[in-house]
TORKOL-4160 file (C-alpha; in steps of 0.2 Angstrom, whole numbers, padded with zeros to 4 digits, m for minus):
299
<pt num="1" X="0543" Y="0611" Z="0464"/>
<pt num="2" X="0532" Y="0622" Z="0452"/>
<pt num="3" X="0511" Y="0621" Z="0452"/>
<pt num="4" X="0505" Y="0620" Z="0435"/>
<pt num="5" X="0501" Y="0633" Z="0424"/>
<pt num="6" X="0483" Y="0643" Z="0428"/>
<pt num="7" X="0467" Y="0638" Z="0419"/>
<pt num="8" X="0473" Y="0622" Z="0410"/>
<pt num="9" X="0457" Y="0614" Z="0401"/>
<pt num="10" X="0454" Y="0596" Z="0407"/>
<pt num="11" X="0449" Y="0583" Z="0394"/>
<pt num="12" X="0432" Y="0579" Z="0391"/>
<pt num="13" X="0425" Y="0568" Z="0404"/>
<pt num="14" X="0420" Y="0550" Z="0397"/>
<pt num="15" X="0400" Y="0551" Z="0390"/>
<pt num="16" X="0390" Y="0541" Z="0405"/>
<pt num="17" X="0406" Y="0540" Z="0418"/>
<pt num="18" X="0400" Y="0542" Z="0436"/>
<pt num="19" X="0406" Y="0555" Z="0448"/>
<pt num="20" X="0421" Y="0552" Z="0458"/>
<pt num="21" X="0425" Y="0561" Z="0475"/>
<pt num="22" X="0443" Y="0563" Z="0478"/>
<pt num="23" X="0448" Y="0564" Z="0497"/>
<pt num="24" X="0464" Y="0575" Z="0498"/>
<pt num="25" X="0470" Y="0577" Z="0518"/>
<pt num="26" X="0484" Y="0590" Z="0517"/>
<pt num="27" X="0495" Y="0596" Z="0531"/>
<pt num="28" X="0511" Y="0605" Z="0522"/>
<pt num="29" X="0512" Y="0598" Z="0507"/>
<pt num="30" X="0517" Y="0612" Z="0498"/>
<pt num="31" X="0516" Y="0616" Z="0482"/>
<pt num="32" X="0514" Y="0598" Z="0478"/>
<pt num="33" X="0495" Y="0600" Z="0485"/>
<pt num="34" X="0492" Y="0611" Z="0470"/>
<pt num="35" X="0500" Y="0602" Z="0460"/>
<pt num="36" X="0490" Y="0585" Z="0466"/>
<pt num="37" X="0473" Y="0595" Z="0464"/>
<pt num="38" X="0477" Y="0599" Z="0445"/>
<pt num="39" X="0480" Y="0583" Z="0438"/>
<pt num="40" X="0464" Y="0575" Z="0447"/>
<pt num="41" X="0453" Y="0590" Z="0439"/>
<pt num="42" X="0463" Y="0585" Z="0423"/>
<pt num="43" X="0455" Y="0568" Z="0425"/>
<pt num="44" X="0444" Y="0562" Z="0409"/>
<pt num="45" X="0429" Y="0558" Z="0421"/>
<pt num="46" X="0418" Y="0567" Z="0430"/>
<pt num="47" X="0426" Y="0572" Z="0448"/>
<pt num="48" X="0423" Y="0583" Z="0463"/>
<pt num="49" X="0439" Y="0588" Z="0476"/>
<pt num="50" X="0437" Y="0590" Z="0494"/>
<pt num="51" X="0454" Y="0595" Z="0502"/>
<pt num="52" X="0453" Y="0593" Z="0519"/>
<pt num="53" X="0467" Y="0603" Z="0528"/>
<pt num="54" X="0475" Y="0600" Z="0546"/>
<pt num="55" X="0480" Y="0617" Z="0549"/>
<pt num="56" X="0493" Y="0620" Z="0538"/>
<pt num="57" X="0506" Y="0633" Z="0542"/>
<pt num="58" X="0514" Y="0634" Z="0524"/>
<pt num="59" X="0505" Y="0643" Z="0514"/>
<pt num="60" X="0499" Y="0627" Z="0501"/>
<pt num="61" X="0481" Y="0630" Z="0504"/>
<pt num="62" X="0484" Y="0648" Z="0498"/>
<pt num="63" X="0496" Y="0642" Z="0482"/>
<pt num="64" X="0479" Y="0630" Z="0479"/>
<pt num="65" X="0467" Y="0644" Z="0479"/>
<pt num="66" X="0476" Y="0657" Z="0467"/>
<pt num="67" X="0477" Y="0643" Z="0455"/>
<pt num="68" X="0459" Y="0634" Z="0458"/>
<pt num="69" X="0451" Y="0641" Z="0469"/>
<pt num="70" X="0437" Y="0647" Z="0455"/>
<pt num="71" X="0435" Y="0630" Z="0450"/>
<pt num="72" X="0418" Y="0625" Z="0457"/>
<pt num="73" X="0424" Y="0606" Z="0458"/>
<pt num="74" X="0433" Y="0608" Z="0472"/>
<pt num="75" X="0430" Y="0612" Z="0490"/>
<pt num="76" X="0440" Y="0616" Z="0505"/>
<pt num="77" X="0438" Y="0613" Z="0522"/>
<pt num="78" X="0449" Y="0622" Z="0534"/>
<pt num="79" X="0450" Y="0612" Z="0551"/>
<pt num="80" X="0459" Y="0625" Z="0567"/>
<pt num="81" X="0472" Y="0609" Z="0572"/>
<pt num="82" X="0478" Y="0592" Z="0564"/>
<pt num="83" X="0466" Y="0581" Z="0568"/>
<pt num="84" X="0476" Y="0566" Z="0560"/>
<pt num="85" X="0475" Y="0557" Z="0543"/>
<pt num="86" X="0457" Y="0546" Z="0549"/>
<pt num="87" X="0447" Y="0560" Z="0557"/>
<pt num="88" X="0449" Y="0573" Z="0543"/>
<pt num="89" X="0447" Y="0559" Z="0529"/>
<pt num="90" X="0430" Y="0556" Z="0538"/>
<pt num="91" X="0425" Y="0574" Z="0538"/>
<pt num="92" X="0424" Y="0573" Z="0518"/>
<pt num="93" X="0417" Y="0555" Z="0517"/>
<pt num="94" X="0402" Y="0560" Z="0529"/>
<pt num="95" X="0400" Y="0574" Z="0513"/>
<pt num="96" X="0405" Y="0566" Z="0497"/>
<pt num="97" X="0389" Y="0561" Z="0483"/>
<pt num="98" X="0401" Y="0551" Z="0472"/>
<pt num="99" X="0397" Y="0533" Z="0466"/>
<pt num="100" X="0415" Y="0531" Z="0469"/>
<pt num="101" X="0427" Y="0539" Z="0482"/>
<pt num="102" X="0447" Y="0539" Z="0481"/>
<pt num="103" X="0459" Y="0544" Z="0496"/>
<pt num="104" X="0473" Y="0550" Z="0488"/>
<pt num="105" X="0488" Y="0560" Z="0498"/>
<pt num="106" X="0492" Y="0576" Z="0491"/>
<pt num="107" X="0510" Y="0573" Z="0488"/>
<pt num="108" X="0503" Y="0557" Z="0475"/>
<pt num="109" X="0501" Y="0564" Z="0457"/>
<pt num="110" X="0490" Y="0554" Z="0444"/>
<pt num="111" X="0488" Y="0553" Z="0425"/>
<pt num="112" X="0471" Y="0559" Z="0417"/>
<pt num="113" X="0467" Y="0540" Z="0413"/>
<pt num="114" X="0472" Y="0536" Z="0431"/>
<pt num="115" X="0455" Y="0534" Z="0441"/>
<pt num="116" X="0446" Y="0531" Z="0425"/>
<pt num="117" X="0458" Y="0513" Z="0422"/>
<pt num="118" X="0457" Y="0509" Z="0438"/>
<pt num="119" X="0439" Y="0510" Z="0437"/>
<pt num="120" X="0437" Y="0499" Z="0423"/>
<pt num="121" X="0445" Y="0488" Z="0433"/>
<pt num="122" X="0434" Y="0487" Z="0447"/>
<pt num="123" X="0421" Y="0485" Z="0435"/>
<pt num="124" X="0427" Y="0467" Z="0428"/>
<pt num="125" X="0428" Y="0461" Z="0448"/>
<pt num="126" X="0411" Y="0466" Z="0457"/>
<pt num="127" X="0418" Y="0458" Z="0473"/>
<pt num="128" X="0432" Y="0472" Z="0472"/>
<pt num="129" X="0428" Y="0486" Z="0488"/>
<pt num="130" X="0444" Y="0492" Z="0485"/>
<pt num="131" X="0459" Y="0495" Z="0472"/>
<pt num="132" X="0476" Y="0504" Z="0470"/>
<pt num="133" X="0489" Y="0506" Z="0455"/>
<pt num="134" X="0506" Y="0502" Z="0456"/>
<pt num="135" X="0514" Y="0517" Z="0469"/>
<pt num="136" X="0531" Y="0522" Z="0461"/>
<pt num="137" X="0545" Y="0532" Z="0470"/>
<pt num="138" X="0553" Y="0548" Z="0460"/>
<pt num="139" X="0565" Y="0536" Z="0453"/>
<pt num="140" X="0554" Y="0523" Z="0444"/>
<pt num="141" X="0558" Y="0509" Z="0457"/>
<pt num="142" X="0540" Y="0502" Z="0466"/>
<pt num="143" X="0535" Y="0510" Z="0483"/>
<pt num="144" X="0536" Y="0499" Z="0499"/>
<pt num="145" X="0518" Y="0495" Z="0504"/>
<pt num="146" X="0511" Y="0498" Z="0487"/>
<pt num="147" X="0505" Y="0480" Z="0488"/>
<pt num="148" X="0505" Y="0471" Z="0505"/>
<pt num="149" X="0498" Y="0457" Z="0516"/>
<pt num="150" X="0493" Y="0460" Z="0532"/>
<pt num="151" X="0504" Y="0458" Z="0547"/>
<pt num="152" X="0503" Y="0446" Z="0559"/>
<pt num="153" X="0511" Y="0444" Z="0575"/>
<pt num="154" X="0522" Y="0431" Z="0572"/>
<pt num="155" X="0527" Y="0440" Z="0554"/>
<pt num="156" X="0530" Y="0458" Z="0566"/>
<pt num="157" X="0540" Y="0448" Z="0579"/>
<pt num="158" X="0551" Y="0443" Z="0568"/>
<pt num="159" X="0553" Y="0460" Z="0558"/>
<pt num="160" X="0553" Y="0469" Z="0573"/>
<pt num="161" X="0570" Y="0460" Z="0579"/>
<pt num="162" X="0577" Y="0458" Z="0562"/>
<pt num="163" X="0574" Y="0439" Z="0562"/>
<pt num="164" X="0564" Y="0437" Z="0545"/>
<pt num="165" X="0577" Y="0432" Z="0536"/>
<pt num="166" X="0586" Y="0424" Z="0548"/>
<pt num="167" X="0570" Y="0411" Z="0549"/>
<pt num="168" X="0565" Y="0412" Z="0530"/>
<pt num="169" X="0548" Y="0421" Z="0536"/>
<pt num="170" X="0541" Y="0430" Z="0524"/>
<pt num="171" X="0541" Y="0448" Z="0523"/>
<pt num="172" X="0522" Y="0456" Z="0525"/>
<pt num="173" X="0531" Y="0469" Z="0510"/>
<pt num="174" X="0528" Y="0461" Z="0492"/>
<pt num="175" X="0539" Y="0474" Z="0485"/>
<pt num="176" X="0552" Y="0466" Z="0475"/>
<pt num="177" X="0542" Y="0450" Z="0469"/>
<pt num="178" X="0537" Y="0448" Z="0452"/>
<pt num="179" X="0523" Y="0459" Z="0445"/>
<pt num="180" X="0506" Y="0451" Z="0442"/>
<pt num="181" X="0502" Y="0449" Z="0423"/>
<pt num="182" X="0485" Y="0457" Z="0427"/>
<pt num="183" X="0475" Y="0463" Z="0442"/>
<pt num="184" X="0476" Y="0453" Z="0457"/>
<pt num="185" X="0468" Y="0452" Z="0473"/>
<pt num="186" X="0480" Y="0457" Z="0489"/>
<pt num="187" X="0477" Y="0459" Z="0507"/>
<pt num="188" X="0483" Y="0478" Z="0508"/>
<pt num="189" X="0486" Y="0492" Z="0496"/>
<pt num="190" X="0495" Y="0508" Z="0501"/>
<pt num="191" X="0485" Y="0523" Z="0511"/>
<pt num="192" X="0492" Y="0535" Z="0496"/>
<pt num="193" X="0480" Y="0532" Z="0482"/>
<pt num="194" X="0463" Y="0520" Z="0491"/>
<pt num="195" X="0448" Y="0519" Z="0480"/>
<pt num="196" X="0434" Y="0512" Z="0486"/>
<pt num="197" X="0417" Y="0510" Z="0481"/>
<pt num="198" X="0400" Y="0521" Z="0491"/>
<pt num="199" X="0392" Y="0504" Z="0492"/>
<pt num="200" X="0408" Y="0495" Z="0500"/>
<pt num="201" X="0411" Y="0512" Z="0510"/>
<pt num="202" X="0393" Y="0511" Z="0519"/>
<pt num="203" X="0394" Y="0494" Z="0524"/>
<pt num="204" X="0413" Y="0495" Z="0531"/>
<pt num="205" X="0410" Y="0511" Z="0538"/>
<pt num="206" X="0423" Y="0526" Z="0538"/>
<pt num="207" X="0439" Y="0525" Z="0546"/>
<pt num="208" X="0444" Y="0520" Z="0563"/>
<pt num="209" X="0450" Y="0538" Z="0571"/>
<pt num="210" X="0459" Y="0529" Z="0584"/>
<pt num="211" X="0474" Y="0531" Z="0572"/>
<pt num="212" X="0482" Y="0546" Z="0570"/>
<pt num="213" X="0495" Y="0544" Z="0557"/>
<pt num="214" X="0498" Y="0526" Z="0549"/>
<pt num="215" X="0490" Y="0509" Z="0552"/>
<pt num="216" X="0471" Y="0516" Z="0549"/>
<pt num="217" X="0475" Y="0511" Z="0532"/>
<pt num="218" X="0479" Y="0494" Z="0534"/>
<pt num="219" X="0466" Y="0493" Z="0547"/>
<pt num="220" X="0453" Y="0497" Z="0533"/>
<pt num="221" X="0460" Y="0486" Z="0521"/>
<pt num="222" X="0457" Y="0471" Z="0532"/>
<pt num="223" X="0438" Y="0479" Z="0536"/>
<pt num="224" X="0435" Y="0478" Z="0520"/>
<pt num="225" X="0440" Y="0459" Z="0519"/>
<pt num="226" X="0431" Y="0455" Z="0533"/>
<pt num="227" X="0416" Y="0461" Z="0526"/>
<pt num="228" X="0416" Y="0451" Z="0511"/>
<pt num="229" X="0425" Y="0463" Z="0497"/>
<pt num="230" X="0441" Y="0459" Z="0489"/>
<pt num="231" X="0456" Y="0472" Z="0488"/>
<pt num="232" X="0465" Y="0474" Z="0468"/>
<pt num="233" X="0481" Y="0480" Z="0465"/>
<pt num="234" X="0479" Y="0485" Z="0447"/>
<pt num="235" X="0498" Y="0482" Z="0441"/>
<pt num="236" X="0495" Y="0490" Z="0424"/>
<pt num="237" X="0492" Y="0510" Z="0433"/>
<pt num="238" X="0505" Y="0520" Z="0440"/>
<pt num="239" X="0505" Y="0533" Z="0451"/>
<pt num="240" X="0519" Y="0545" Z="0458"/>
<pt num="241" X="0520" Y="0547" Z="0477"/>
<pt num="242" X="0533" Y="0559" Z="0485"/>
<pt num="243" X="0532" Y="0549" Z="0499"/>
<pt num="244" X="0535" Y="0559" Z="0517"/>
<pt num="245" X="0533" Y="0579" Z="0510"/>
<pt num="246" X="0520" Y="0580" Z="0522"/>
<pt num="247" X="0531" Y="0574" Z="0538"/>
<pt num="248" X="0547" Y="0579" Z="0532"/>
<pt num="249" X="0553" Y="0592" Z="0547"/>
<pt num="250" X="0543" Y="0582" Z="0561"/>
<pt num="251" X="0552" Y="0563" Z="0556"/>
<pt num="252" X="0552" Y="0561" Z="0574"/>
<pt num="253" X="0532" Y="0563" Z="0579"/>
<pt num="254" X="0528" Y="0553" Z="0563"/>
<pt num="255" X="0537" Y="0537" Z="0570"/>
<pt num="256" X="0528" Y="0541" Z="0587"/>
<pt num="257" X="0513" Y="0539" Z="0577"/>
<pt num="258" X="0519" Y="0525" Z="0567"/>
<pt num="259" X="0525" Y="0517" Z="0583"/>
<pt num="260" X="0509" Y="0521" Z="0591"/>
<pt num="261" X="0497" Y="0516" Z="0577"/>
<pt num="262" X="0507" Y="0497" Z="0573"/>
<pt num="263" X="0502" Y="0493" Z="0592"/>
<pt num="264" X="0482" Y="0499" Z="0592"/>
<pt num="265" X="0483" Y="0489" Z="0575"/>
<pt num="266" X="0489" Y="0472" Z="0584"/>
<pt num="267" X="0480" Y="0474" Z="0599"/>
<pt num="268" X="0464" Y="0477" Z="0590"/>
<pt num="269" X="0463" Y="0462" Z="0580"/>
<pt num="270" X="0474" Y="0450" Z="0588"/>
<pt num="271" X="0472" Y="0454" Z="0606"/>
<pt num="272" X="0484" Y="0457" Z="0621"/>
<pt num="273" X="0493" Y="0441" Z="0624"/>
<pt num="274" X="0511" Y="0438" Z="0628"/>
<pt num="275" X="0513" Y="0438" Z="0611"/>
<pt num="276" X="0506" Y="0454" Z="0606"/>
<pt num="277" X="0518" Y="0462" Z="0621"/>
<pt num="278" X="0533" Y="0456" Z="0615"/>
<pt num="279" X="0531" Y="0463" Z="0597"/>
<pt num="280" X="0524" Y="0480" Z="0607"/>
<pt num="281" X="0542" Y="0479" Z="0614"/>
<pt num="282" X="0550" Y="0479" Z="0600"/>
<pt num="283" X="0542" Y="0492" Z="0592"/>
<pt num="284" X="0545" Y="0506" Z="0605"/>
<pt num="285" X="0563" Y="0500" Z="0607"/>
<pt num="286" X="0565" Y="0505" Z="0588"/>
<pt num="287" X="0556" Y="0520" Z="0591"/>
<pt num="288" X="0568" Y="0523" Z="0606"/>
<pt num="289" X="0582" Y="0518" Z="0595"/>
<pt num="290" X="0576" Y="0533" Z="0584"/>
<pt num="291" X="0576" Y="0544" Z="0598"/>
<pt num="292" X="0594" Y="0542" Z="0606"/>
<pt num="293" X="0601" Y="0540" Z="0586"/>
<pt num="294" X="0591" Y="0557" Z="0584"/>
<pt num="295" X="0597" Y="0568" Z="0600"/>
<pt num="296" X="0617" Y="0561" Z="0594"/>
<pt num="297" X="0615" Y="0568" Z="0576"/>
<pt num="298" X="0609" Y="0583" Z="0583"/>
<pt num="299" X="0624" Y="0585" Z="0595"/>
């Protein structure tokens, strides 16, 4: 993967467009960081970067710098360990001044009309906290969890042991299904590319660093509802996400956090009932599926 070429004009920014803080959490994302960075500064609106970095060990904050680095947009914080994909998002939303702030992982790359469309429309629905394009995979096809409701227990039970089709129960996952005419109002949108607005953010608050790694995105997704805000998936946007560069040589510890994340998500919000321990089962004996399927491969 090449970073884009040094000192690339962006477009001129929309006359009257309000400041947008993008939120990028890196940990080893390689050169796709850098190339991440340049296409948000390539944006037609007004934007400010804040890379929030978990200690990389790959040398992508030093690729970033030689090609931005003297661009007075962006900031870096440099934290000494991985402090997880909440806590270092929090770090920069406690700083940000935009009206409007987006999360965006740094192996997603965007359009120059990208935040500015999506924008537009958030505009037309005041209701809406939230909104996300349509997350595509580096073939074309949709990306699972781009637009999604959000599980329940019975709906993880029966994913869990491979019973949802087997019951017609409904996949939480509306990948697949037909593609709204126009933006529509879901219960989730995926973690890669999140933006919300500063007057949503300060009455949900940031998010819930309990998580490490997965689930703190659907966890704020059904904050956001609770406090009264509707989430858009805006069907007419794209966005490119290599999902996984940033987990791709620890698969193993990113399911542990998976796993672990899935079960503080459920017990949170739907309690600790027979229930809830029986989908909890599930989800570490996949985990420990993983782990025996693992340690064969590798011998």
């Amino acid at each position: 993967m090449t970073p884009p070429e040094k000192n690339t004009p962006p477009p001129s920014a929309k006359p009257g467009a309000v400041l947008t803080s993008v939120v990028i959490v890196n940990y080893n994302a390689g050169d796709l960081l850098t190339r991440c960075v340049g296409a948000v500064l390539s944006s037609n609106i007004p934007v400010e970067v804040w890379v929030v970095d978990n200690a990389s060990s790959d040398g992508s904050i030093a690729t970033l710098l030689s090609f931005h680095g003297q661009d007075g947009r962006l900031t870096i914080i440099k934290n000494d360990r991985n402090l997880g994909f909440a806590a270092a998002n929090n770090i920069a939303l406690a700083k940000v001044s935009g009206e409007f702030i987006l999360l965006l992982n740094p192996d997603c790359l965007i359009r120059p009309d990208t935040i500015a469309r999506v924008q537009s429309a958030m505009a037309a629905r005041p209701e809406a906290g939230m909104a996300g394009p349509v997350i595509r995979n580096e073939d074309g096809s949709e990306q699972v969890g781009c637009r999604r409701d959000i599980p329940t227990l019975k709906t993880a039970f029966f994913k869990a042991f491979g019973l949802s089709r087997l019951f017609g129960v409904k996949d939480f996952n509306q990948t697949g299904a037909p593609m709204p005419e126009g933006p529509e109002a879901v219960e989730a949108i995926s973690g890669a590319f999140m933006l919300v607005r500063r007057i949503a953010l300060l009455k949900v608050g940031p998010m819930d660093e309990g998580y490490f790694l997965h689930c703190e995105d659907l966890d704020w997704c059904l904050r956001f509802t609770q406090a009264g805000y509707s989430i858009l998936f805006i069907p007419s946007v794209e966005a490119l996400h290599y999902q996984g560069t940033c987990g791709a040589d620890i698969p193993l510890e990113v399911e542990l956090h998976k796993s672990r994340g899935m079960t503080r998500f459920f017990r949170k919000f739907h309690g600790g009932g027979p229930l809830y321990w029986v989908v909890a089962i599930g989800v570490w004996a996949r985990y420990a599926a993983m782990v025996v399927a693992n340690a064969l491969r590798r011998s």
